[in-house]
N, C-alpha and C positions, 0 to 999 in steps of 0.2 A: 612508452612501450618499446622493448628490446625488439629488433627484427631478426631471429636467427637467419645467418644465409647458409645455406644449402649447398653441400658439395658435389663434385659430378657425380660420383656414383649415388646421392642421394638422389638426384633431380632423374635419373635412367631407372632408378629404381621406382618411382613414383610413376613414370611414363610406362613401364611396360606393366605396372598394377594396374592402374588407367585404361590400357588398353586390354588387358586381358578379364577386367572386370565390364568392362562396356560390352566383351565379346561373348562372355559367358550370360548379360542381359539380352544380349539379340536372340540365345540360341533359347533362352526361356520365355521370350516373348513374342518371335515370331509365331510359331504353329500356335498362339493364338489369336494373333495378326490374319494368319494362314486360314482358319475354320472362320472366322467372323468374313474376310474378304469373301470365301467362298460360299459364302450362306447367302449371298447379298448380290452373289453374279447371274449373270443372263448364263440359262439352259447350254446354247448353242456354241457360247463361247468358250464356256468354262468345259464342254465334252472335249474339245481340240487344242485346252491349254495342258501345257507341260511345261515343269520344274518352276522357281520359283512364283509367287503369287505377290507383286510389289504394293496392289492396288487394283480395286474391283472390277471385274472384267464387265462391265454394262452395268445397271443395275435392275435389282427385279426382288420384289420380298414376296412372290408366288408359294415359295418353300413354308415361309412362317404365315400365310393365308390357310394352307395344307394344315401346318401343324394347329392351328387355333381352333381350326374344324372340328377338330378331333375331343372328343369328350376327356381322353384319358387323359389327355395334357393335364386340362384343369381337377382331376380328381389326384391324380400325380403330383401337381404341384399343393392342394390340399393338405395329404397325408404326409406329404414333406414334413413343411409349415410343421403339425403338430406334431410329428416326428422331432422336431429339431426344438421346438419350442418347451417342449413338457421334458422331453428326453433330458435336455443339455440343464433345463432348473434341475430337474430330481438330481443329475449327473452331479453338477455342481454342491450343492446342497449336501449331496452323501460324502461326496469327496471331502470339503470343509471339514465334514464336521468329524470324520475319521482321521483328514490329517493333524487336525487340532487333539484327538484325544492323543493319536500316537508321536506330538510333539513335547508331550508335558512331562515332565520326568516324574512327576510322582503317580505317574501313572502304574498300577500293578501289573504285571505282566505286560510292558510295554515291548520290550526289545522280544520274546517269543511270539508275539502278534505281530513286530515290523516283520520277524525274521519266514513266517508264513506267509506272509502277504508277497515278501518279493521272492518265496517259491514257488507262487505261479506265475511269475512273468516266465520261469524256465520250462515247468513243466505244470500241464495242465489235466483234465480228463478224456479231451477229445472230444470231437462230434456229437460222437455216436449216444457215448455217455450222459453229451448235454443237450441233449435232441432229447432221450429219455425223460431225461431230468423234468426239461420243459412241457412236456408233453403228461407225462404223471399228474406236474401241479396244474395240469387244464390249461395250457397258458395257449398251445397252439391253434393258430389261425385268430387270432387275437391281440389286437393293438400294442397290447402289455409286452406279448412277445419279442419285440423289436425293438420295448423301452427298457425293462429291467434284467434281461442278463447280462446285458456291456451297460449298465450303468454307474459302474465302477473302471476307471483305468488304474492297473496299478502304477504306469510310469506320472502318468499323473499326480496320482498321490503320494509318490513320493515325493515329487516337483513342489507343491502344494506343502507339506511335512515339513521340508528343507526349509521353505520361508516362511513359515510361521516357529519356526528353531531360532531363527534370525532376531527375531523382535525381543528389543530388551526386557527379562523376566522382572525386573523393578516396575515398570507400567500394570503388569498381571499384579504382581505384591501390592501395587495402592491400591486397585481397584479391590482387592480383598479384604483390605485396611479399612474400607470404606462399607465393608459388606456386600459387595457383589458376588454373587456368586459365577458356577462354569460359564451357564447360559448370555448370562449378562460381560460377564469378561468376550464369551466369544462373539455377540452380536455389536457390544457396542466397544471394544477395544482391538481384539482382533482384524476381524472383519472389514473395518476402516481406513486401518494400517496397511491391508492387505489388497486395494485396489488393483496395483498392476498386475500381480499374478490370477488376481479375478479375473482380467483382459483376459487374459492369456490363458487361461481354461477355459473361459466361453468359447474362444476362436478355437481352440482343441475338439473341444466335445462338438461343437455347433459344426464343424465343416467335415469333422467322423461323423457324425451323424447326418448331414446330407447326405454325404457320400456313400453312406452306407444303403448295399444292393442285399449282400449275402444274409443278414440276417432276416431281413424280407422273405428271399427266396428261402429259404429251409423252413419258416414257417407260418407262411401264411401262405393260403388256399385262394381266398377271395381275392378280387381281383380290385373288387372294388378297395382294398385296405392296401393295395400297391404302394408306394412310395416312387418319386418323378422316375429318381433313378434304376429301378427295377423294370419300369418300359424300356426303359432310355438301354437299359442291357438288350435287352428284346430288340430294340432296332437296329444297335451299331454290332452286336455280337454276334446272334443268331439270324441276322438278318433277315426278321420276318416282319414283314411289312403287310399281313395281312389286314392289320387297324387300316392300313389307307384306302386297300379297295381299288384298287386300278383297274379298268375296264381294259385298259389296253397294254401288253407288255411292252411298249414301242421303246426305244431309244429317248424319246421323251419322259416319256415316264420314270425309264431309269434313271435318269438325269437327275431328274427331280426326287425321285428318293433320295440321290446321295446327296443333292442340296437341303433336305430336308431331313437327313442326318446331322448337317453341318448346323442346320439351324435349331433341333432340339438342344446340339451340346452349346450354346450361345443361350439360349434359356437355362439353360439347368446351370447354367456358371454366374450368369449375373447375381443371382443374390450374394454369394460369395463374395465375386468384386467389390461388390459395394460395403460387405462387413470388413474387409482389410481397414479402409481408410478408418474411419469409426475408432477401432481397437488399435493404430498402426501408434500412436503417441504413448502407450502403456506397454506395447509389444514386446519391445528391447528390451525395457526397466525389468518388465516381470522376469522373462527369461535368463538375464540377468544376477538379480535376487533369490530365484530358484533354484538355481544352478548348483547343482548335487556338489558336496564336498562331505571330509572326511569324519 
């Protein structure tokens, strides 16, 4: 094995990569260093701390005793769940199967449907118009609402288009030698080949879909069909903390709300954390392979 050696300006060039990559890790991972310490601190201590947070100041999980009490956590985190679970299949599911139709070239009318599809990444109807829309087809204040009008991404689908363009058209030509047809070419040739950018649209759609408040908010009424993060705005944004019920406005109290800020958003993140690792070995490759060209 050759050992190339490194010249000065190589080894100064890697050192300040090094360090300015390590630097730009701290500034992304402290303030969640930052809300996790503070969810976990003593009342008293943490009212009279200022600027950095190194490490828990006491400890105390009174905040997430508070938040467990609470019914709407767990109905919040329910409607997530099936928020994210039904939403990100159907998501995936439409997307496949649209960017497989508009990868095929003998598709009729292929290039005036790619060429629609990416003029509404530019320009769309608006609000107002798709507030109507939804509200015409019955859909508001109903679960559907929040799964089928973003259940298409167009950048997506173009991501998805791009690598299924990719995969040698002689694999589709045997499997039709053979008598398979669309179905069968795209569940059992496709589809297979296509693993890492499957990663990599789950984590797309699955962590849009957590994260998504706004289409919650614009249509649904009931409270009971909320989704985590539609409280989770209710607490940290409007700051209305009337779910907790404080008998007393005291300086304790307030405390403990804003540590019981710190500890819904440690809730409403963990699942997240834990889907990186999971999809983190397909991540790169997909993105990668996907990766729009001319």
């Amino acid at each position: 094995m050759i050992k190339i050696r490194k010249n000065l300006g190589s080894r100064i060039f890697d050192t300040l990569n090094t360090v300015m990559l390590v630097f730009l890790m701290v500034l992304c991972v402290y303030p969640m260093i930052h809300v996790l310490f503070a969810s976990v601190s003593e009342l008293q201590k943490l009212s009279v701390h200022d600027g950095l947070m190194l490490y828990p100041l006491g400890f105390s999980l009174e905040s997430y005793k508070k938040v467990f009490e609470k019914s709407f956590i767990f109905t919040g985190y329910y409607n997530s769940i099936l928020y994210v679970g039904i939403g990100t299949a159907l998501s995936l599911f439409l997307t496949s199967l649209g960017a497989y139709g508009l990868s095929r070239k003998n598709v009729l009318l292929a290039k005036p449907i790619m060429i629609m599809v990416v003029f509404t990444m530019f320009f769309s109807g608006g609000l107002i118009p798709t507030y109507l829309l939804v509200k015409d087809l019955g859909m508001v204040n109903h679960r559907i609402a929040v799964i089928l009008p973003t259940a298409i991404s167009t950048w997506n689908l173009i991501i998805m288009r791009t690598n299924f363009m990719g995969i040698p058209e002689s694999l589709e030509e045997s499997a039709r030698l053979d008598g398979a047809n669309d179905f069968f070419i795209f569940a059992k040739v496709i589809i297979p080949l296509s693993k890492p950018i499957i990663a990599v649209m789950l984590l797309f759609y699955g962590v849009g879909r957590w994260n998504d408040w706004f289409q919650a908010m614009i249509y649904l009424r009931d409270r009971d069909l909320y989704p985590l993060q539609l409280f989770l705005r209710e607490i940290l944004i409007q700051n209305q903390l009337e779910e907790m019920r404080f008998d007393e406005f005291d300086i304790d109290s307030l405390m403990l709300a804003e540590t019981i800020k710190y500890s819904i958003i440690v809730i409403a993140t963990l699942p997240i954390i834990f889907m990186y690792p999971m999809l983190q070995k397909h991540f790169v490759k997909g993105i990668m392979i996907g990766a729009l060209k001319g």
